[in-house]
C-alpha positions as CSV (number, residue, x, y, z in Angstrom):
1,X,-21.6,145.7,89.5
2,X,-22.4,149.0,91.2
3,X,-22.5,152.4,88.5
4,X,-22.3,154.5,91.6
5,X,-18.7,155.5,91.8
6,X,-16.8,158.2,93.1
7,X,-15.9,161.9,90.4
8,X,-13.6,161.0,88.0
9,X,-9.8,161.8,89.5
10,X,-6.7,163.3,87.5
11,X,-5.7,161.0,85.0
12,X,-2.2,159.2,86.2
13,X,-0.8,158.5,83.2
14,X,-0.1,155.5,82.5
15,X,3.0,154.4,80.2
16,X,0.4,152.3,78.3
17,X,3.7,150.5,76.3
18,X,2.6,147.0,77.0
19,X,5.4,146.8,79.7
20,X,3.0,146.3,83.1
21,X,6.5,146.6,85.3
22,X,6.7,150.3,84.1
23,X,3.3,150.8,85.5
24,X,3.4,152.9,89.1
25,X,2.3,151.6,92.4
26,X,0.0,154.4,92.6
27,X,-1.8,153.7,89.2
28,X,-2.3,150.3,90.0
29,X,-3.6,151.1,93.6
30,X,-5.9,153.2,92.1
31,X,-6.9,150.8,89.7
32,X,-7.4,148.0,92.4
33,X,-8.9,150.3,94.7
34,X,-12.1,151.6,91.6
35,X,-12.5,147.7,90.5
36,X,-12.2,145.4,93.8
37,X,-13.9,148.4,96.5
38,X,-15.9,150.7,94.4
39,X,-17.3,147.6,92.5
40,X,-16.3,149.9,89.2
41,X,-16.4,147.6,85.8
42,X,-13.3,147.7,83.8
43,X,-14.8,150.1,81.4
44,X,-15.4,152.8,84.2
45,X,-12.0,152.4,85.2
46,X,-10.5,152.8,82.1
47,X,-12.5,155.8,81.7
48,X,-11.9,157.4,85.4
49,X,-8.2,156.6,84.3
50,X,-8.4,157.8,80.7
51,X,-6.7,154.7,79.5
52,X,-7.4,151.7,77.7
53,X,-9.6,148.6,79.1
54,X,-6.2,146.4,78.2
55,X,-4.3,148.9,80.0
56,X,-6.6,148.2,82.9
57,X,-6.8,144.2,82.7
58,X,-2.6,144.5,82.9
59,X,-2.7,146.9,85.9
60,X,-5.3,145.0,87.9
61,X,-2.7,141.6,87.4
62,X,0.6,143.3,88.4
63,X,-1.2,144.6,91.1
64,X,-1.9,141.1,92.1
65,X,1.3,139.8,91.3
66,X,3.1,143.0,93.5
67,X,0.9,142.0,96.3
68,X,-1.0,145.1,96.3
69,X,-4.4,143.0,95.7
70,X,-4.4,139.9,97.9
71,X,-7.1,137.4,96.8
72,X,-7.6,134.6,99.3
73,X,-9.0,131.2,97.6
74,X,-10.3,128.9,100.8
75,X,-11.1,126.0,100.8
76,X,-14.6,124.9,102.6
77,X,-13.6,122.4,105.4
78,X,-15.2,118.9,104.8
79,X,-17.9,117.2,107.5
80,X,-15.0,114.4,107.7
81,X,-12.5,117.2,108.6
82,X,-14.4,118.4,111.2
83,X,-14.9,115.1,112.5
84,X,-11.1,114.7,112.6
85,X,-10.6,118.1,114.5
86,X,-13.1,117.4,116.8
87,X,-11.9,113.7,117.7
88,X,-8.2,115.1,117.5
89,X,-9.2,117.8,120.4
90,X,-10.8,114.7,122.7
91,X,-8.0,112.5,122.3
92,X,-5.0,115.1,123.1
93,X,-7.2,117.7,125.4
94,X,-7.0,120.2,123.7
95,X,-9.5,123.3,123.6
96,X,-9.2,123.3,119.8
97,X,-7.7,122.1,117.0
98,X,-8.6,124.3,113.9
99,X,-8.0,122.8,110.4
100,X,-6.6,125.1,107.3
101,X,-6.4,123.5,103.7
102,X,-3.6,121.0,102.7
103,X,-0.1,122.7,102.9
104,X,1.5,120.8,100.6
105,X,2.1,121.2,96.9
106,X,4.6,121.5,94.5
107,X,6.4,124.0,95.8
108,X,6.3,123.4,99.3
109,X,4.3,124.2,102.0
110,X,3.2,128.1,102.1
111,X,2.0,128.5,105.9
112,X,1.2,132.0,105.2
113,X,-1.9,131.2,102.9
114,X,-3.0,128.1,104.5
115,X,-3.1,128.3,107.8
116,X,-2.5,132.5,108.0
117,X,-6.4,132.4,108.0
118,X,-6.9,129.9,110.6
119,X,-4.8,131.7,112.8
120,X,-6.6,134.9,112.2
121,X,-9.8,133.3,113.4
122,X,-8.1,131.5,116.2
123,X,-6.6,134.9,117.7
124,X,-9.6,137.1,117.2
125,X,-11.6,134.6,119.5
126,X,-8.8,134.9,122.1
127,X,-10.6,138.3,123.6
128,X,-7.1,139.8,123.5
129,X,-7.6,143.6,125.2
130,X,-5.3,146.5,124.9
131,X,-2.5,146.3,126.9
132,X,-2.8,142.6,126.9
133,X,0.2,140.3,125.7
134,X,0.3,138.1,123.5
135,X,3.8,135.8,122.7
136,X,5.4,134.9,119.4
137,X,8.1,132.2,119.1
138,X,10.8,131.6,116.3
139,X,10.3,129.0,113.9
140,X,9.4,128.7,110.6
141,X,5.6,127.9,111.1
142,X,5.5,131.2,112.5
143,X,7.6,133.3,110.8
144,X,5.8,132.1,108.0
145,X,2.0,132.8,109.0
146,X,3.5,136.4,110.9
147,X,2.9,137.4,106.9
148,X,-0.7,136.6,106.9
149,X,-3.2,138.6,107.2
150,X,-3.7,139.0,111.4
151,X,-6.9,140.9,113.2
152,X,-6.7,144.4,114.2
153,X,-5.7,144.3,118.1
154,X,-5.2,147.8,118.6
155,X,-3.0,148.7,122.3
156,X,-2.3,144.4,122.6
157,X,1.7,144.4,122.9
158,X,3.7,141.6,120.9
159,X,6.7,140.0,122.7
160,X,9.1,137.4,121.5
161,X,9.3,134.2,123.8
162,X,13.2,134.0,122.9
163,X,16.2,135.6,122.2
164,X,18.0,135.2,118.4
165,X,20.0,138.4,117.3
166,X,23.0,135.8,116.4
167,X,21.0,133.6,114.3
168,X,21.2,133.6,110.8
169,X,18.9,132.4,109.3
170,X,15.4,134.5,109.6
171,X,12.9,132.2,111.2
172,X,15.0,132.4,113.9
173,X,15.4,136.0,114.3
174,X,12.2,136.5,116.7
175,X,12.1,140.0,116.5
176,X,11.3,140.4,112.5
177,X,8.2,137.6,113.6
178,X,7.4,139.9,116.4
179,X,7.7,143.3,114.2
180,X,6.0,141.0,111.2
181,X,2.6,140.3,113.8
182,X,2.9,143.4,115.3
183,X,2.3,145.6,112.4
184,X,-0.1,143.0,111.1
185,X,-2.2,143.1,114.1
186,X,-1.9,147.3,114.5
187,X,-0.2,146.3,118.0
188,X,3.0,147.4,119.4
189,X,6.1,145.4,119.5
190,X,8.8,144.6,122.3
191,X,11.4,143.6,121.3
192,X,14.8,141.3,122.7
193,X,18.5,141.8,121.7
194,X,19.7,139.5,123.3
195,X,21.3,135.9,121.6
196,X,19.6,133.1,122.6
197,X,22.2,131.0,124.5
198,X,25.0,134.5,125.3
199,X,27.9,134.0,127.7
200,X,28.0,133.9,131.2
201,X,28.7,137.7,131.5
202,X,26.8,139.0,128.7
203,X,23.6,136.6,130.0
204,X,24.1,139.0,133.9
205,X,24.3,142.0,132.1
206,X,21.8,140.9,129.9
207,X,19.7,140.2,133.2
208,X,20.0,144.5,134.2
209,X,19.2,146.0,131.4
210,X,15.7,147.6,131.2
211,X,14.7,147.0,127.7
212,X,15.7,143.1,128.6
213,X,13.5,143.0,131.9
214,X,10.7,144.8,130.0
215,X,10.4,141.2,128.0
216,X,10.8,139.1,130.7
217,X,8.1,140.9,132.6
218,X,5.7,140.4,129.8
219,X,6.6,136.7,130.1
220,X,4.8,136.9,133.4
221,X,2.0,139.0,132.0
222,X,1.1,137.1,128.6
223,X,-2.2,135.3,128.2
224,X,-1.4,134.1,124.8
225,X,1.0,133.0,122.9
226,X,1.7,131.5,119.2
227,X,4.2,129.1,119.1
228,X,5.6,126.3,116.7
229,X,6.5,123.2,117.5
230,X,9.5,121.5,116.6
231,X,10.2,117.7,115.1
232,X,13.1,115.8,117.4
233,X,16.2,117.6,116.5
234,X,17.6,114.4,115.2
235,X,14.9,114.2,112.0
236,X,16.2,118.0,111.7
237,X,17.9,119.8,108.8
238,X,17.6,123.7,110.3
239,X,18.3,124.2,114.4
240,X,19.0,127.4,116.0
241,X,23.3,127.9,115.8
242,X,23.4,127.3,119.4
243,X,22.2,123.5,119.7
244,X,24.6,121.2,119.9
245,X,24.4,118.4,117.3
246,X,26.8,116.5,119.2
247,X,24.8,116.0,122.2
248,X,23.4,112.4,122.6
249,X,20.7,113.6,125.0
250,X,19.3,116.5,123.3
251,X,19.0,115.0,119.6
252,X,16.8,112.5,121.8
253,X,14.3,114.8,122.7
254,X,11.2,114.6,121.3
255,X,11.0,118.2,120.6
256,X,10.8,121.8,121.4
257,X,8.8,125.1,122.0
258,X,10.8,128.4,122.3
259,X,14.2,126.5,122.1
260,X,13.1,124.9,124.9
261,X,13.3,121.0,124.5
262,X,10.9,118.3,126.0
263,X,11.0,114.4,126.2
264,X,8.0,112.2,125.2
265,X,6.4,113.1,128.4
266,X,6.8,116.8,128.3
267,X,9.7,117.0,130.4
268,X,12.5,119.3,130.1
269,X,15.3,117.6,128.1
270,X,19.0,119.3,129.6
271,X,21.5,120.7,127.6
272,X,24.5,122.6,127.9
273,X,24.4,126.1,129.1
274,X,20.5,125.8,129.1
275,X,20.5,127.4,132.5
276,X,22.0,130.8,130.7
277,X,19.1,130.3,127.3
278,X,17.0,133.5,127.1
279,X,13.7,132.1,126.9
280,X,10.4,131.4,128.5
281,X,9.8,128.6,130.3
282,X,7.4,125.7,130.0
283,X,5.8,126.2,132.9
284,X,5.1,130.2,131.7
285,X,3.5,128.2,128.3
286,X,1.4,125.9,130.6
287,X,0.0,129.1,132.8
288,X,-1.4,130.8,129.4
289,X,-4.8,130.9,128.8
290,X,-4.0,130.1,125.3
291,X,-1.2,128.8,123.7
292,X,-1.8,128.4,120.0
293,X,0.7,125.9,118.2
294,X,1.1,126.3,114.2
295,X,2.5,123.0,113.3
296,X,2.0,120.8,110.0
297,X,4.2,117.6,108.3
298,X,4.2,114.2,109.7
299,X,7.7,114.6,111.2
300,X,5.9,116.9,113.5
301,X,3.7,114.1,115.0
302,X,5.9,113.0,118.6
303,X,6.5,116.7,119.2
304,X,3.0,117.6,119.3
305,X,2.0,114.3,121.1
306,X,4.1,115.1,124.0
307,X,3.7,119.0,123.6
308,X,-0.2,118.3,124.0
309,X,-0.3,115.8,127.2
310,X,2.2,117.7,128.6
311,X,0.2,120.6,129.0
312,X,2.2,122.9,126.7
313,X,-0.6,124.0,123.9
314,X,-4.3,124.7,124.2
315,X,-5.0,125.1,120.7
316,X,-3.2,123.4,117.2
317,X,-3.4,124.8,113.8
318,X,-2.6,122.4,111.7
319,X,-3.4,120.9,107.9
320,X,-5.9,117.7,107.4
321,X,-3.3,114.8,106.6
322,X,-1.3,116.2,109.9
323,X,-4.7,115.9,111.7
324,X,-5.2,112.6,110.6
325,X,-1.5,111.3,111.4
326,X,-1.4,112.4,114.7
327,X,-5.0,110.9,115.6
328,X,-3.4,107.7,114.6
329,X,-0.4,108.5,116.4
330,X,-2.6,109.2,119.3
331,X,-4.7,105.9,119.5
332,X,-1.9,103.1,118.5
333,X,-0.3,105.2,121.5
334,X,-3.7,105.1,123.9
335,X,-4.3,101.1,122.8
């Protein structure tokens, strides 16, 4: 530990009562800030501070558990996982598949931590340039890592690849994942209000406003996107409102990308109204130079078979027993 630290500031005065909750955000930053940045030892802070090394041990953990200190534990990727990634890529042609540690636990998967990182990585290699855009989906997968820590892409303008104002639940509200990335990235958001599936006369007027064609023409413009990938509808517990359980063809499907639903082969899967859903197309997912898909659990596996041959992903982020699952899936398929 460095002994080199910045003059002493005013004390902030700590209500040193045992009670860390009653401790202020402003304390504890500046306790985080001396300790994990200046490489200051407890002892200096408590002096800097003029409070108590206990005092500082209990600021240092609320500031972890608040979230104002972020510590990031990763896993080092095994040889055999890299042989699975790299085998996965051949057999689905894909440029990449890039492998985080195991999502699951005993409280779920936590995307965020995971695979957050992977992404990171993924998206900093992407050469993204400002003015550039890049596409977010709806979905948990993403919603979920759109609270990881992102690169700094400065001027690169974050669009959502569907509408979603009417949803309620907020994995499917595509503008909080495209504010959520934005900010993360330092980029600048664009945003949609629109439903995803509106009317027949809201979906025309929809079609003249400005802020609406502003989207659509960065739908054009993209040259990358991250996306999720979802199971078959019928294995599904949570679909967007506007999907119609009813439907015998569409709860066949194999999957989707942006609400946009695919057979086994990558084809579209119809459905009604789908001519009136407020989304990109597959064919605008197939003519990016990237398409990263965040995708883990083994109910996942036809969707990102047929999402892969089809054309619609580049790149998968995904977890090591998903690897594994879907490079069976993909030779008992191949043999």
């Amino acid at each position: 530990m460095s002994s080199d630290v910045d003059p002493a500031p005013a004390p902030l005065s700590p209500r040193d009562d045992g009670a860390s909750s009653r401790f202020s955000p402003d304390l504890m930053y500046a306790a985080a800030q001396m300790y994990y940045l200046q490489d200051a030892t407890q002892a200096q802070v408590s002096a800097r501070l003029g409070t108590s090394r206990a005092t500082v041990s209990r600021l240092l953990s609320e500031a972890r558990r608040q979230g104002i200190v972020r510590i990031e534990v990763v896993p080092p990727a095994t040889a055999d996982d890299g042989d699975v990634a790299a085998r996965l890529a051949a057999a689905l042609g894909l440029r990449g598949v890039h492998l985080g540690s195991d999502s699951r636990g005993e409280r779920g998967p936590d995307l965020g931590v995971t695979l957050g990182p992977v992404v990171a990585r993924v998206l900093a290699s992407t050469g993204l340039q400002p003015g550039d855009v890049l596409l977010v989906s709806s979905g948990r997968s993403t919603y979920e890592v759109s609270q990881a820590e992102l690169p700094h892409l400065p001027g690169v303008r974050v669009a959502p690849t569907v509408g979603g104002t009417d949803q309620v639940d907020a994995w499917y509200q595509t503008n909080e994942a495209t504010r959520r990335v934005a900010e993360r990235l330092g980029a600048t958001p664009l945003f949609l209000f629109a439903p995803a599936l509106p009317g027949q006369g809201l979906y025309e007027e929809l079609l003249d406003d400005p802020g609406t064609r502003r989207v659509l023409t960065a739908w054009d413009e993209a040259r990358v996107a991250i996306v999720g990938v979802g199971a078959p509808p019928r294995t599904r517990t949570s679909l967007a409102s506007f999907v119609d359980r009813g439907d015998p063809v569409l709860m066949g499907a194999s999957g989707d990308v942006c609400n946009r639903f695919f057979d086994e082969e990558g084809r579209p899967v119809p459905f009604r109204g789908a001519e009136r859903l407020v989304a990109t197309t597959l064919e605008h997912l197939r003519r990016l130079e990237r398409c990263i898909a965040v995708a883990v659990g083994s109910e996942k596996v036809p969707s990102l078979l047929a999402a892969a041959r089809a054309g619609l992903i580049t790149d998968l982020v995904t977890d090591p027993p998903t690897a594994r699952a879907l490079l069976a899936a993909a030779h008992a398929s191949s043999g």
